[in-house]
C-alpha positions in Angstrom: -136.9 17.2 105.8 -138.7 18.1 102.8 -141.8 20.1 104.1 -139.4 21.9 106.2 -137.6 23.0 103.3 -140.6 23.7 101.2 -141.6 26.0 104.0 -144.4 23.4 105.2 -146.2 23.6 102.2 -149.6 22.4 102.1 -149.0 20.6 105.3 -149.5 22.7 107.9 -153.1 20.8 108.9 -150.3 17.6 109.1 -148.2 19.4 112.0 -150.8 21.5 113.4 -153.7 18.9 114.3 -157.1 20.2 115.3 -157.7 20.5 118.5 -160.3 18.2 120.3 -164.0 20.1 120.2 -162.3 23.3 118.3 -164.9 24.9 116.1 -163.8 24.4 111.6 -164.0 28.4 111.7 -161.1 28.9 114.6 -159.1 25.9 113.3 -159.0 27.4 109.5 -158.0 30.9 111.3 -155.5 29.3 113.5 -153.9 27.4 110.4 -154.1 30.5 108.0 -152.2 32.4 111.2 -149.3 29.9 111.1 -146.6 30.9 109.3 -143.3 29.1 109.0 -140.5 30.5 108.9 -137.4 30.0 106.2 -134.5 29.7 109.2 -134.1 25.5 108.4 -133.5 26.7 104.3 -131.4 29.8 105.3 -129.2 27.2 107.7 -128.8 24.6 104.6 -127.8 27.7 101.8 -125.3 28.6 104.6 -123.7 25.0 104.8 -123.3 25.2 101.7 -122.3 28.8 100.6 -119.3 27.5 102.9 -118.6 24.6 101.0 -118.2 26.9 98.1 -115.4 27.8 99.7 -113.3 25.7 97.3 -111.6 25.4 93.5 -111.4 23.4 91.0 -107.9 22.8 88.9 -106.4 21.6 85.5 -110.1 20.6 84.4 -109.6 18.6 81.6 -110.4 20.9 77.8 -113.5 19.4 77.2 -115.0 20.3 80.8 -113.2 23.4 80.8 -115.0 24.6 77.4 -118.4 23.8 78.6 -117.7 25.0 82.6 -120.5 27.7 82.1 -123.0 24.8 80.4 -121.9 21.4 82.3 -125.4 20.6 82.1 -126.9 21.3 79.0 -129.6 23.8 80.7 -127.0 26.7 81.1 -125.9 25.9 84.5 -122.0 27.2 85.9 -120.3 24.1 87.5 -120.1 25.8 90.7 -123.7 26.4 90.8 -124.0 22.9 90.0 -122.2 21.9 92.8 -123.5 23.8 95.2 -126.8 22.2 94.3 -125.3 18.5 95.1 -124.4 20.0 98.3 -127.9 21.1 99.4 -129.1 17.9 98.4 -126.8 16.2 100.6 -127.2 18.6 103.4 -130.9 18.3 102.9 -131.3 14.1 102.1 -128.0 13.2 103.6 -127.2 12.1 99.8 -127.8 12.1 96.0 -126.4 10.6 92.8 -124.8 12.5 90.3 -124.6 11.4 86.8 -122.1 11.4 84.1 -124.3 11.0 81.3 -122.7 10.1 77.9 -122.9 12.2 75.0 -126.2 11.9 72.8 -124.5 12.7 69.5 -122.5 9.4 68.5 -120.2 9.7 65.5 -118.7 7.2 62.9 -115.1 8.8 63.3 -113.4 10.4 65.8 -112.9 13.1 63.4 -116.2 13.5 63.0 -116.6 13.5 66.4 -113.7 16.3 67.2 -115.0 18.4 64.1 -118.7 18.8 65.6 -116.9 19.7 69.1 -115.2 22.3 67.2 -118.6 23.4 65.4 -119.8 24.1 69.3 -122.2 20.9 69.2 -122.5 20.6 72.6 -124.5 17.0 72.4 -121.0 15.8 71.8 -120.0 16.0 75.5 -121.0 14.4 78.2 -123.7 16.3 81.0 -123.8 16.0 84.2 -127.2 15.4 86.1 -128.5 15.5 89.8 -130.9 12.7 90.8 -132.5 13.5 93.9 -132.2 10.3 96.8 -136.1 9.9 96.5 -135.5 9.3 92.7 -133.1 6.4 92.7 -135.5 3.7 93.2 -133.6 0.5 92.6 -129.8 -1.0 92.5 -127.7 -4.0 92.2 -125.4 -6.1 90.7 -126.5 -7.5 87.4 -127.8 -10.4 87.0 -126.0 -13.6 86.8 -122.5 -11.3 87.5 -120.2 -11.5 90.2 -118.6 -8.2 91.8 -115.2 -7.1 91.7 -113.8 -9.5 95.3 -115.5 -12.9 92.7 -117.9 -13.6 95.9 -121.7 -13.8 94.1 -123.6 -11.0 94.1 -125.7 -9.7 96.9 -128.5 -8.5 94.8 -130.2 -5.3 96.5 -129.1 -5.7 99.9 -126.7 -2.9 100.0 -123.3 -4.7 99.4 -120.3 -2.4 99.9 -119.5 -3.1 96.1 -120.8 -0.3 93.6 -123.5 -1.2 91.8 -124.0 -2.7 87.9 -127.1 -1.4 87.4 -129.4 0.9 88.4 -132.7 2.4 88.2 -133.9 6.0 88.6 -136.7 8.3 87.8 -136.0 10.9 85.6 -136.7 14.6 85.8 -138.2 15.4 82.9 -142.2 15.6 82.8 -144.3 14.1 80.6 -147.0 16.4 79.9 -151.2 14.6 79.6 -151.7 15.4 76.0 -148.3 13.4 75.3 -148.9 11.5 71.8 -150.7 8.0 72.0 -149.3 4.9 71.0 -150.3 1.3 70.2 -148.3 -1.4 71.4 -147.5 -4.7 69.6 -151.5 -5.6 70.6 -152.7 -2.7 69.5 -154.1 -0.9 72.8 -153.8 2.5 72.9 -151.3 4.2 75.0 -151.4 7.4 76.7 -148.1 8.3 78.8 -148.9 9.5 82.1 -146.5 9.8 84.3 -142.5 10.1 84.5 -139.9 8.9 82.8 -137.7 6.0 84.1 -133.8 5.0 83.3 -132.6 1.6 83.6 -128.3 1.6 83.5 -126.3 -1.6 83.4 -122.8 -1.8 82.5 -120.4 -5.0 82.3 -118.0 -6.1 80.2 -120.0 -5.7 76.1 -120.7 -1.7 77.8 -123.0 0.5 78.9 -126.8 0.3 78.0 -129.0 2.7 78.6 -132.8 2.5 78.3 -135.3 5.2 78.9 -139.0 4.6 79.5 -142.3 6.2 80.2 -145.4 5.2 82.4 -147.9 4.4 80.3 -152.1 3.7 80.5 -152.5 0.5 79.3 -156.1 -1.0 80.2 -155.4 -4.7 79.3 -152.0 -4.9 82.6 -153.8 -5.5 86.2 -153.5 -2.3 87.7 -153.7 0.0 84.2 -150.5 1.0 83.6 -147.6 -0.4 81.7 -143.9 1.1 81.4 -143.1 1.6 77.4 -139.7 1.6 76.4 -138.9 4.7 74.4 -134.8 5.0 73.4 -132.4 2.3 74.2 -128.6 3.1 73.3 -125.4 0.7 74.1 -121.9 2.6 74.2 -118.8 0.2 74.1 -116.5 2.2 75.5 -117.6 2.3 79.3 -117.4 -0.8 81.3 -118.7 1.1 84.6 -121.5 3.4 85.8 -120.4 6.8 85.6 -122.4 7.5 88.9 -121.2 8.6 92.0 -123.0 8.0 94.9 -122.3 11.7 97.2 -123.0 10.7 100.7 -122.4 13.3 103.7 -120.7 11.2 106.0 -119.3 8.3 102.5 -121.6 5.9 103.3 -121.4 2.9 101.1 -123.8 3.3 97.9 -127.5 3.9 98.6 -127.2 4.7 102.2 -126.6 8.0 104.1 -127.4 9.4 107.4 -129.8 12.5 107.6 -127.5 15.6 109.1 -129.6 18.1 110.0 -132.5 16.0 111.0 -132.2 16.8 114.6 -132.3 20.5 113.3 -136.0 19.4 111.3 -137.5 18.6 114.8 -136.3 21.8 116.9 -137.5 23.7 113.6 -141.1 21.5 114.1 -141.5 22.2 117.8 -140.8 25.8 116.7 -143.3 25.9 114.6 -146.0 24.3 117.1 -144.8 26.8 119.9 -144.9 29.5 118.0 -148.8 28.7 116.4 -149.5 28.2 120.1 -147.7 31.4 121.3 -150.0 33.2 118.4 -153.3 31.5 119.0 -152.9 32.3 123.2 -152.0 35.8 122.8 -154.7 36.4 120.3 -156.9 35.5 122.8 -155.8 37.4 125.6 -154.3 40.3 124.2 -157.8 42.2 123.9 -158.9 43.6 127.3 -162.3 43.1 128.5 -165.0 45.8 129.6 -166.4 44.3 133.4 -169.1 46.4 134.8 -169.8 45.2 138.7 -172.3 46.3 140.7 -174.8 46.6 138.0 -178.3 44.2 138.9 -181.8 43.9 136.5 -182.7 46.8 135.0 -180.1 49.6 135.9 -179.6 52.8 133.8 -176.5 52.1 131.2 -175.3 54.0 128.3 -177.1 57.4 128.3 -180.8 55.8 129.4 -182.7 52.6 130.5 -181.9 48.9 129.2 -181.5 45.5 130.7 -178.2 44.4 132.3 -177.7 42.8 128.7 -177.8 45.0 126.4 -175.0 46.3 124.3 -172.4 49.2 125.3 -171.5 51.3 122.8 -167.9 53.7 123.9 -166.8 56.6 122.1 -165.1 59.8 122.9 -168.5 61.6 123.1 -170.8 58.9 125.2 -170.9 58.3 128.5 -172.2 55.5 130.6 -174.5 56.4 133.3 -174.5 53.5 136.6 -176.3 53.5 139.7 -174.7 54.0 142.9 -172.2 51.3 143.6 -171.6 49.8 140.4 -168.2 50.4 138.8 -167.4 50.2 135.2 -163.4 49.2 133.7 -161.4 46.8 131.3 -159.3 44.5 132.7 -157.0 42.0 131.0 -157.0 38.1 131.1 -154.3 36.8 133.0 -152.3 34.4 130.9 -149.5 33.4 132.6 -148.6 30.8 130.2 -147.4 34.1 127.7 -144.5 34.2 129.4 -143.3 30.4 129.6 -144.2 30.4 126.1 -141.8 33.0 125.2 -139.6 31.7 127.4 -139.4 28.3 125.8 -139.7 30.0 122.1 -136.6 32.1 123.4 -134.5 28.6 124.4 -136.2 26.7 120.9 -134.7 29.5 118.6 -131.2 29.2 120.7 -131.2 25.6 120.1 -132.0 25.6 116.7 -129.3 28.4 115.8 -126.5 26.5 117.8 -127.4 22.7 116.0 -127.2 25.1 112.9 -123.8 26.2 113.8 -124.0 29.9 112.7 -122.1 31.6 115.3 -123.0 35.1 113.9 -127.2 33.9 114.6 -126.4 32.9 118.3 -127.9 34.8 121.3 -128.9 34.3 125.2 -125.9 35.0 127.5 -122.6 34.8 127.4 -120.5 31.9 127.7 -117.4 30.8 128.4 -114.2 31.0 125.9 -113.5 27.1 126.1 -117.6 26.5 125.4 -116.6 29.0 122.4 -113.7 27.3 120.9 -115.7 23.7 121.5 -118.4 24.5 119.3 -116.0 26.2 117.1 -114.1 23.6 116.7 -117.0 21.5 116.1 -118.4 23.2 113.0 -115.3 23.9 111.4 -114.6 19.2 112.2 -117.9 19.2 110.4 -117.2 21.4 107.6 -113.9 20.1 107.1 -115.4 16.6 106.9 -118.0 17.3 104.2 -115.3 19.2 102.3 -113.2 16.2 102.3 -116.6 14.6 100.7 -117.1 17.0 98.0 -113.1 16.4 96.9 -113.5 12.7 96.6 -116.7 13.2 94.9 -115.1 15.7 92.3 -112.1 13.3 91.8 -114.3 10.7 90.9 -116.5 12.8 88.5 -113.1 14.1 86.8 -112.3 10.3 85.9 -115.7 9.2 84.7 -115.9 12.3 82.6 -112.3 11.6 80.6 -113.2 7.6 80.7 -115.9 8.9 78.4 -114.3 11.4 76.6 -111.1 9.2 76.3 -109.0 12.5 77.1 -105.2 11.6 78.3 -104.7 10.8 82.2 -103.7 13.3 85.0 -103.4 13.3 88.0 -107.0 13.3 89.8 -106.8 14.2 93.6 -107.4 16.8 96.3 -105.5 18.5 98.9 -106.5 20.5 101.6 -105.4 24.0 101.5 -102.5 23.6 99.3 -101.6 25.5 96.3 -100.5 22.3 94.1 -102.2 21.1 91.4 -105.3 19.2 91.8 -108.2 18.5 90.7 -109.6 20.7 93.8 -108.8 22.9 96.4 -110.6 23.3 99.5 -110.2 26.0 101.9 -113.0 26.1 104.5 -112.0 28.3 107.6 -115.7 29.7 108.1 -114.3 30.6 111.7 -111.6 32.7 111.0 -112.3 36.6 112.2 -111.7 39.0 109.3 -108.1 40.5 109.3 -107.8 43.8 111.1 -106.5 46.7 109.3 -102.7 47.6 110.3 -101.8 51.2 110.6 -99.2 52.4 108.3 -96.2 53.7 109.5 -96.8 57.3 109.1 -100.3 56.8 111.2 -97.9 55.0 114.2 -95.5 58.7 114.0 -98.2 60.7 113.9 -99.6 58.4 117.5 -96.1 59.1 118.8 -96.1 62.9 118.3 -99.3 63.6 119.6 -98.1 61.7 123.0 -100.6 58.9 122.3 -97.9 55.7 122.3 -94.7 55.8 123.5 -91.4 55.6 122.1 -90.5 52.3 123.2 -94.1 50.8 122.0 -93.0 52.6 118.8 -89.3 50.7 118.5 -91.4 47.6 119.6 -94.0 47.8 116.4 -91.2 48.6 114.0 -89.0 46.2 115.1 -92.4 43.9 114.8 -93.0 44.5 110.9 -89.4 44.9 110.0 -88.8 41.0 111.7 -86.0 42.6 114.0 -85.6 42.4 117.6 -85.6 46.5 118.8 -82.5 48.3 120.1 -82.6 49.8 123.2 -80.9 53.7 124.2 
């Protein structure tokens, strides 16, 4: 799933393998000639450009002030959203973080008094942690979950999790400062940072660490704790686990992966498509006829030697032989373009773009089925995103300690909620009605008649028409 969306990056040789007894200097040219194309990225952005299709209300003030900056990089909660839908619709699922404010103050006045200074540090953020990231969870140990039954440790229990582990984003960069451990060895970091969470009933800690060299551990590396911070107030993880089809935590099925292997087998055909008419494409001079040391271009030469064509040389041939181009037959061309023709058909119906489809027509009832089947789908992930925003609403205010409303979704309805969603990706754009002067000026020119006239204005007014 990821090379597809990363256009195949670097991988080509992976998909593509070299064929058996094909020369280095046609394989390189047959790789540098395949070119992937962006239609599995285009069909994710337009999954979720539909989810879009929704709005949020009665944020609560402190969300509301920073909707432009909900992430402390700049980015619009809707874009943010939209990303956790790609990441879904890409992974099948991702985590989304409620991270707690990193300004902590003695007072709540001091606390409201930097918030009215702008000090953004004294909100929460919220932060996307890609399903490769999240490399370990659990219940923590020597706990029991919520039902009292012991824990199950990592075994995906249907219980959220009490801890968790994840890799962080940010980079450490190689000339990152060195520092000594309680040995003194010199450490170097070297790699990503890592973020243990556990919550239970004294809080929420939080540590942060960093891969380190450290030449005296097996192996060379060491992980080096570098912040650790314990906030009373939150007895949960403010995580929520955004699955595409609710999964339980840490499990998710892959959507579009049937959509990765048609857009695979595309790729393969098409390389093959290239690579076959490359070869055949060029038509070939034949001379027949010509034997030992025959006369050729413009004087004597062995039945070898080079012909050189032009628009002012002429080739000179002994009586009988013949001299044309004639192509390769290659009747594979057209199967291949045949079966790229029924690959790219395939691939734009498990895409579900109607607008994309092609080949012939087919029936209304096929239609409306497959209609009917993306808008079930959309509907479904919608009903996803809702929940998901819900629960982000109620970690966010469990931090900020804001008062309680009511936290919900309702589909298509203009009530107050948390969000809206309104997916009808399907629906054909309104046609423009005539306006009544338009329908006389029809009626004088002859064009309708008076009775389909009565009939339309009796239409708009809501009125059956009279008859004279």
């Amino acid at each position: 799933m990821h090379d597809c969306w990363d256009l195949l990056n670097n991988q080509k040789e992976y998909y593509l393998p070299r064929g058996e007894r094909e020369p280095d200097s046609a394989y390189k040219r047959r790789i540098d000639a395949a070119l992937p194309s962006g239609f599995f990225r285009d069909a994710l952005r337009t999954f979720a450009g539909m989810l879009t299709a929704s709005h949020w209300r009665e944020l609560p003030p402190s969300l509301q002030a920073v909707v432009s900056d909900v992430d402390g990089l700049g980015t619009d909660l809707g874009v943010f959203l939209e990303r956790a839908d790609l990441l879904v619709l890409r992974d099948g699922a991702c985590l989304i973080a409620v991270t707690p404010p990193e300004h902590l103050w003695p007072s709540e006045g001091d606390r409201q008094q930097a918030l009215r200074n702008g000090d953004r540090g004294s909100l929460p953020k919220l932060q996307l942690i890609e399903r490769a990231d999240l490399l370990n969870w659990g219940q923590r140990p020597g706990g029991h979950s919520p039902e009292g039954h012991p824990p199950e440790g990592l075994s995906g229990a249907n219980t959220l999790p009490t801890q968790l582990i994840y890799r962080s984003n940010g980079r450490l960069s190689p000339s990152a400062p060195t520092g000594q451990d309680p040995r003194g060895h010199n450490l170097r970091a070297s790699g990503p940072q890592y973020v243990s969470v556990i919550s239970g009933v004294d809080g929420l800690t939080a540590t942060t660490s960093e891969l380190v060299e450290d030449p005296a551990v097996p192996g060379g590396y060491a992980l080096r704790q570098v912040s650790s911070t314990n906030y009373q107030n939150i007895n949960s993880l403010p995580m929520i686990w955004y699955a595409s089809d609710g999964a339980a935590f840490g499990e998710g099925d892959l959507p579009h992966l049937g959509l990765a292997h048609q857009y695979l087998n595309h790729f393969r055909c098409q390389s093959d498509y290239q690579e076959l008419l490359y070869r055949t494409a060029m038509p070939v001079g034949v001379r027949t006829g010509v034997i030992g040391n025959a006369p050729l271009s413009m004087g004597a030469g062995s039945a070898s030697a080079e012909v050189v064509l032009g628009p002012n040389s002429i080739i000179d041939l002994p009586e009988g032989a013949s001299f044309q181009f004639v192509e390769i037959q290659a009747r594979s061309l057209a199967e291949h373009r045949a079966w790229l023709e029924l690959l790219d058909q395939g691939m734009r119906r498990d895409a579900l773009i109607p607008s994309g489809a092609q080949g012939a027509p087919r029936t209304a009832t096929e239609i409306s089925m497959a209609a009917s089947q993306a808008y079930a789908l959309l509907q479904s992930q919608a009903i996803q995103k809702a929940s998901m925003f819900s629960s982000l609403l109620f970690h966010w205010m469990a931090i900020t300690g804001e008062s309680s409303q009511t936290i919900g979704y309702q589909m298509g309805s203009a009530t107050a909620a948390a969000m809206v969603v309104e997916i009808s990706p399907m629906a054909p754009a309104p046609k423009p009605s005539p306006t009544v002067a338009e329908m006389l000026q029809l009626h004088e020119k002859g064009i309708i008649s008076e009775q389909a006239l009565r009939q339309w204005l009796g239409d708009i007014a809501g009125i059956a028409p009279t008859s004279v």
